[in-house]
N, CA, C and O of each residue as an XYZ file, in Angstrom:
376
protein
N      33.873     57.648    -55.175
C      32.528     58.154    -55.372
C      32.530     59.656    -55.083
O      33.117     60.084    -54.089
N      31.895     60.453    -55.916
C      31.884     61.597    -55.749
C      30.794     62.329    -54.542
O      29.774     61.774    -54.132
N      31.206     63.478    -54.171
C      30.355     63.703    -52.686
C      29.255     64.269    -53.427
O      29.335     64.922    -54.467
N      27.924     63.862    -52.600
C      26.719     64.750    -52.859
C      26.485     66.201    -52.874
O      26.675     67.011    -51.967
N      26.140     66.345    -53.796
C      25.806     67.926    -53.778
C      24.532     68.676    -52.954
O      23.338     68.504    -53.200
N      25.114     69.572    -51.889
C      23.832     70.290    -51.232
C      22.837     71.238    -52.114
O      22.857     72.157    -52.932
N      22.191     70.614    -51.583
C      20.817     72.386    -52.414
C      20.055     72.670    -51.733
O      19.732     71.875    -50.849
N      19.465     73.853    -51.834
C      18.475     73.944    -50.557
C      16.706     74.021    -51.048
O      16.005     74.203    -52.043
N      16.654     73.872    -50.257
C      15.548     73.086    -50.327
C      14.009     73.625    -51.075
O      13.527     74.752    -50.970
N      13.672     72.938    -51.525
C      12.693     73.970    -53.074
C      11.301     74.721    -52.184
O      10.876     74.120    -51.198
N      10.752     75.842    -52.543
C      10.095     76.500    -51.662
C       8.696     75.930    -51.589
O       7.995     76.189    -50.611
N       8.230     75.125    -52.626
C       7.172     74.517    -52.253
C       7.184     73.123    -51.137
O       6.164     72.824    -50.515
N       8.175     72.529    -51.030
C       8.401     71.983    -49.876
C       8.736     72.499    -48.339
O       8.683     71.731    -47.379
N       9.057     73.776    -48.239
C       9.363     74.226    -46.852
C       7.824     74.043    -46.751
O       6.805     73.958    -47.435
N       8.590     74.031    -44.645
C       7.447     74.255    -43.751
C       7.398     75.421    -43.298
O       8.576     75.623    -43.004
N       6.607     76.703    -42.934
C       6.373     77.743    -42.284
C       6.191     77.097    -41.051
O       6.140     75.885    -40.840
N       6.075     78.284    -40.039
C       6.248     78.115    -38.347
C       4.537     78.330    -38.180
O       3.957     77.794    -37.236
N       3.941     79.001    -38.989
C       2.376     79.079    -38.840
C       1.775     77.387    -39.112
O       0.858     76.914    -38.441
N       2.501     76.623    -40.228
C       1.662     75.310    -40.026
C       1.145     74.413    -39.238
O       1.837     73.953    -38.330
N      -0.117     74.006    -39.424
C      -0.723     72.955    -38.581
C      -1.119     71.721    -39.414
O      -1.054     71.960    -40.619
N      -1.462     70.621    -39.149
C      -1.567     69.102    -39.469
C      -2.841     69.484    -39.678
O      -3.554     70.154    -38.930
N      -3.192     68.843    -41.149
C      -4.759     68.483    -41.045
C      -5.575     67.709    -40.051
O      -5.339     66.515    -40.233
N      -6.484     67.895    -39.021
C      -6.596     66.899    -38.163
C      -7.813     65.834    -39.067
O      -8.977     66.155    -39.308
N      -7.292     64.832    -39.361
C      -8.344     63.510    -39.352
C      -9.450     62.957    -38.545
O     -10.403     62.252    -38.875
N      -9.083     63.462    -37.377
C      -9.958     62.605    -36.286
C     -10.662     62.916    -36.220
O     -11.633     62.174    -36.076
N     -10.842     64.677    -36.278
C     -12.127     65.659    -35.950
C     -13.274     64.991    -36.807
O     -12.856     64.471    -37.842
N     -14.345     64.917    -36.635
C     -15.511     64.640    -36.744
C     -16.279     65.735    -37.711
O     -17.127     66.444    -37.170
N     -16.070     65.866    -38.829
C     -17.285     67.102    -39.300
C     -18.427     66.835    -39.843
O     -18.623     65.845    -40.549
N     -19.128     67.542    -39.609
C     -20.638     67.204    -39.580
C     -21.420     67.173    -41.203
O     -22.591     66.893    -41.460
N     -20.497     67.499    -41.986
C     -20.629     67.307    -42.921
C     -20.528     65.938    -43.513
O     -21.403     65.631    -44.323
N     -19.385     64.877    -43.169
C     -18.994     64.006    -43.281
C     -20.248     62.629    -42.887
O     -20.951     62.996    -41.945
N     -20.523     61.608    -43.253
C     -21.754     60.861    -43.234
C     -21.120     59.576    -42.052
O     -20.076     59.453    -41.411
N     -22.004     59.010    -42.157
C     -22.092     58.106    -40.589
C     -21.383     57.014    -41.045
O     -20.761     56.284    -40.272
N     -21.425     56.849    -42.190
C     -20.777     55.515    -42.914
C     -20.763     55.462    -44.315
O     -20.604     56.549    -44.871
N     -20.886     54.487    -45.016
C     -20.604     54.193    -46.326
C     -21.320     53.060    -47.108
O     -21.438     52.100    -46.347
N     -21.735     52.851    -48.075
C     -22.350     51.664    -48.789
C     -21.215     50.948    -49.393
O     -20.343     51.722    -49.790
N     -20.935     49.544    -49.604
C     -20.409     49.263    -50.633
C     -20.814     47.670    -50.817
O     -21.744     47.495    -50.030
N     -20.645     46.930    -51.229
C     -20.935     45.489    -52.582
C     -20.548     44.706    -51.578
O     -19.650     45.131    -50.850
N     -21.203     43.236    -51.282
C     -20.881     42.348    -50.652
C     -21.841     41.285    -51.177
O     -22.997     41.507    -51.536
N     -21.266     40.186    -51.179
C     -21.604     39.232    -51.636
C     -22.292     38.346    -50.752
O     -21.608     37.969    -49.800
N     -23.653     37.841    -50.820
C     -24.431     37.473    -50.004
C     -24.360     36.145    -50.337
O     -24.558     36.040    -51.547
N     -24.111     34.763    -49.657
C     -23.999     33.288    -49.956
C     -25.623     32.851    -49.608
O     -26.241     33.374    -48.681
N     -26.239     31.747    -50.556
C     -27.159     31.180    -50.525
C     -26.676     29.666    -50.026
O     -25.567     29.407    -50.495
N     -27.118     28.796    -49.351
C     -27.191     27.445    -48.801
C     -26.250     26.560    -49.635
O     -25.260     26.047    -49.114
N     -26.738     26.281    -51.679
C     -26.289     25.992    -52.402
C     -24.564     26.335    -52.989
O     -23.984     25.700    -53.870
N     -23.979     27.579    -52.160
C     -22.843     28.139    -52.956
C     -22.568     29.348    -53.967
O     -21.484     29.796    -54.341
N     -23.973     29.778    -54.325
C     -24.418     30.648    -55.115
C     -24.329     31.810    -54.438
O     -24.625     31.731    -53.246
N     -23.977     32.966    -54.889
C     -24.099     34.095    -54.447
C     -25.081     35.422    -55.284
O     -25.749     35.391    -56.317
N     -24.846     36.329    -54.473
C     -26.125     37.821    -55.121
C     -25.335     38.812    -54.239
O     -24.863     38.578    -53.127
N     -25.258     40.338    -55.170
C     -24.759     41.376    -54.621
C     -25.739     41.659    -54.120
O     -26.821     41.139    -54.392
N     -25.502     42.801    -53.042
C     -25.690     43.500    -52.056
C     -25.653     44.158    -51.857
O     -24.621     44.146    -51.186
N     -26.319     45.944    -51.821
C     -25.688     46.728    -50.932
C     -25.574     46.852    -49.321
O     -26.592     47.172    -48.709
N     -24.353     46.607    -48.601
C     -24.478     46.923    -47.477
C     -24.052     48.554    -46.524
O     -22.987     49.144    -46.707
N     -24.758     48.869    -45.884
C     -24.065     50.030    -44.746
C     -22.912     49.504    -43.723
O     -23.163     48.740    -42.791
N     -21.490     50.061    -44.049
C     -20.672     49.964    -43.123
C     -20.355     51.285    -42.574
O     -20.071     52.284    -43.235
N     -20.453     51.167    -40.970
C     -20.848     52.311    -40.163
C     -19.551     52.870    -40.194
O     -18.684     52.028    -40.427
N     -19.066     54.248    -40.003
C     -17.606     54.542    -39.168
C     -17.630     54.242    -38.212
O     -18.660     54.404    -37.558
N     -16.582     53.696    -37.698
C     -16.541     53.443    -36.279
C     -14.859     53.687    -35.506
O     -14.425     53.489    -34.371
N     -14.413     54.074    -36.454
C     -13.091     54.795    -36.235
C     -13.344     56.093    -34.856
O     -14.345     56.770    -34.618
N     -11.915     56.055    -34.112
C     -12.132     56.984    -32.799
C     -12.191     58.549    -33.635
O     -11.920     58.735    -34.821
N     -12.533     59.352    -32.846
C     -12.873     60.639    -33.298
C     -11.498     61.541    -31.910
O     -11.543     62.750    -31.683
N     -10.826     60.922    -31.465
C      -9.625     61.830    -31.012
C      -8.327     61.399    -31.040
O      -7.862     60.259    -31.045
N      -7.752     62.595    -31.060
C      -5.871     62.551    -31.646
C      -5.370     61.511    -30.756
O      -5.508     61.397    -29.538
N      -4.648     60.635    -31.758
C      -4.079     59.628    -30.882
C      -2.553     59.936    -31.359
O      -1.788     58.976    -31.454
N      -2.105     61.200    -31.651
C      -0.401     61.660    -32.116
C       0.249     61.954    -30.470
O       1.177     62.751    -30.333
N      -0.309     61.270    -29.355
C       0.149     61.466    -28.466
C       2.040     61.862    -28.356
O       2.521     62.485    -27.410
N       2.636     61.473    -29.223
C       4.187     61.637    -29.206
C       4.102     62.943    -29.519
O       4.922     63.581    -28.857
N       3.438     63.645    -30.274
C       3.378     65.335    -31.109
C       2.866     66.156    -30.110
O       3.365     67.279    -30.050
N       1.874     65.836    -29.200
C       1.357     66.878    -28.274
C       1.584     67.554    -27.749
O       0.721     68.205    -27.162
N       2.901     67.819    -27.637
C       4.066     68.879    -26.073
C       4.973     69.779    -27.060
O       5.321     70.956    -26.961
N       5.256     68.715    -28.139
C       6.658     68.634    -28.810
C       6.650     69.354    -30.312
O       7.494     70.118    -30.779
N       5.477     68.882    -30.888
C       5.509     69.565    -32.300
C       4.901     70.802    -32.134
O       3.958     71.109    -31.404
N       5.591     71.507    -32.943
C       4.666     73.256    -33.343
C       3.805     73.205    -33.226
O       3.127     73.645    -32.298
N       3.346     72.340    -34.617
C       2.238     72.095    -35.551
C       1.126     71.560    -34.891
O       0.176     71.477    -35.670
N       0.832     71.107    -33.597
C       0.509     70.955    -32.119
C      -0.342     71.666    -31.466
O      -1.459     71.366    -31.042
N       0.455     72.965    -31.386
C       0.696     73.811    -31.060
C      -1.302     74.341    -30.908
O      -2.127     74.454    -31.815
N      -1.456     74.533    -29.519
C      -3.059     75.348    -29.540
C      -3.978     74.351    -30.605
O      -4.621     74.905    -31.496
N      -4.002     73.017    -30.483
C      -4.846     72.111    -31.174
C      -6.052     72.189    -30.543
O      -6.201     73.183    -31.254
N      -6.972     72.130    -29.965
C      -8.051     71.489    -29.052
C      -8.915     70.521    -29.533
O     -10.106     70.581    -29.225
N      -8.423     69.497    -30.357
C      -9.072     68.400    -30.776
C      -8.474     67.468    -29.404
O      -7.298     67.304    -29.079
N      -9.700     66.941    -28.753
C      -9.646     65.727    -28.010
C      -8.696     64.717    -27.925
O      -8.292     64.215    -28.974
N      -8.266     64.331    -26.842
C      -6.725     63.992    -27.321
C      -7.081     62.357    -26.122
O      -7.280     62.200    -24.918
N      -7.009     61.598    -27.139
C      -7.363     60.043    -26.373
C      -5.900     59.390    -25.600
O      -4.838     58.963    -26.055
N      -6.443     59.555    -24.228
C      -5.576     59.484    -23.222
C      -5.084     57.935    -23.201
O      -3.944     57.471    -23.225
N      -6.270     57.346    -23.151
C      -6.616     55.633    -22.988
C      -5.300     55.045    -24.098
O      -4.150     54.749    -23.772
N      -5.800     55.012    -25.208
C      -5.046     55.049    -26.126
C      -3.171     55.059    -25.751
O      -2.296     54.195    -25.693
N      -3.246     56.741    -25.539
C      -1.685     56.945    -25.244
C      -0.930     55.611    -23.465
O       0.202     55.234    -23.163
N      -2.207     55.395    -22.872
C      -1.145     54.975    -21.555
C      -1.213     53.294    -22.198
O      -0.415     52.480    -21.731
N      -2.010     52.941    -23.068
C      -1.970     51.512    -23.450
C      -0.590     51.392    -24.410
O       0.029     50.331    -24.501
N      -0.251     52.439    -25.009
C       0.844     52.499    -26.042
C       2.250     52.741    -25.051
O       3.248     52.060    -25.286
N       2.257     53.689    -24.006
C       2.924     53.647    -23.318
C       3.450     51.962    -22.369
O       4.554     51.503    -22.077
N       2.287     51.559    -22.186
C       2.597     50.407    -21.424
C       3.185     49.543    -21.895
O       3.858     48.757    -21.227
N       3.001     49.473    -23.761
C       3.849     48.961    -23.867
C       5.851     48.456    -23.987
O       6.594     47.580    -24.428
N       5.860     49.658    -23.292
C       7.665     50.029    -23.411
C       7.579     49.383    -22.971
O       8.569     48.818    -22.505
């Protein structure tokens, strides 16, 4: 089998040392409390009727990349809330 050939690496894939992670968790106020979507409502008989229902967010609103916090750059001067609870329950589990 012939050996792989190196190349380096295409410039739209590098990382710069300035990058940071989009944070997800952050909360923006722009963003809405929840969402509508279709659910099917059962009658006694078996029969059903759509619905719109409100499903709330209820997802946590802080960084749970506890492994990245010390260690990654990209880290680096974050001040998004960083869920502790989270990290010692994940820890406990070693």
């Amino acid at each position: 089998m012939p050996p792989v050939e190196d190349i380096d690496v295409h410039e739209k894939v590098k990382i710069g040392l300035d990058f940071r992670y989009g944070c997800h968790s952050s909360r923006n106020p722009k963003k809405s409390d929840g969402y509508y979507a279709l659910d099917r409502i059962y009658r006694e008989n078996g029969t059903f009727y759509i619905e719109n229902v409100f499903i709330p967010h209820t997802n946590t609103t802080k960084c749970r990349s506890f492994a990245l916090w010390d260690t990654d750059p990209a880290c680096a001067g974050c001040e998004s809330p960083r869920d502790l609870e989270y990290e010692q329950r994940c820890l406990a589990l070693r």
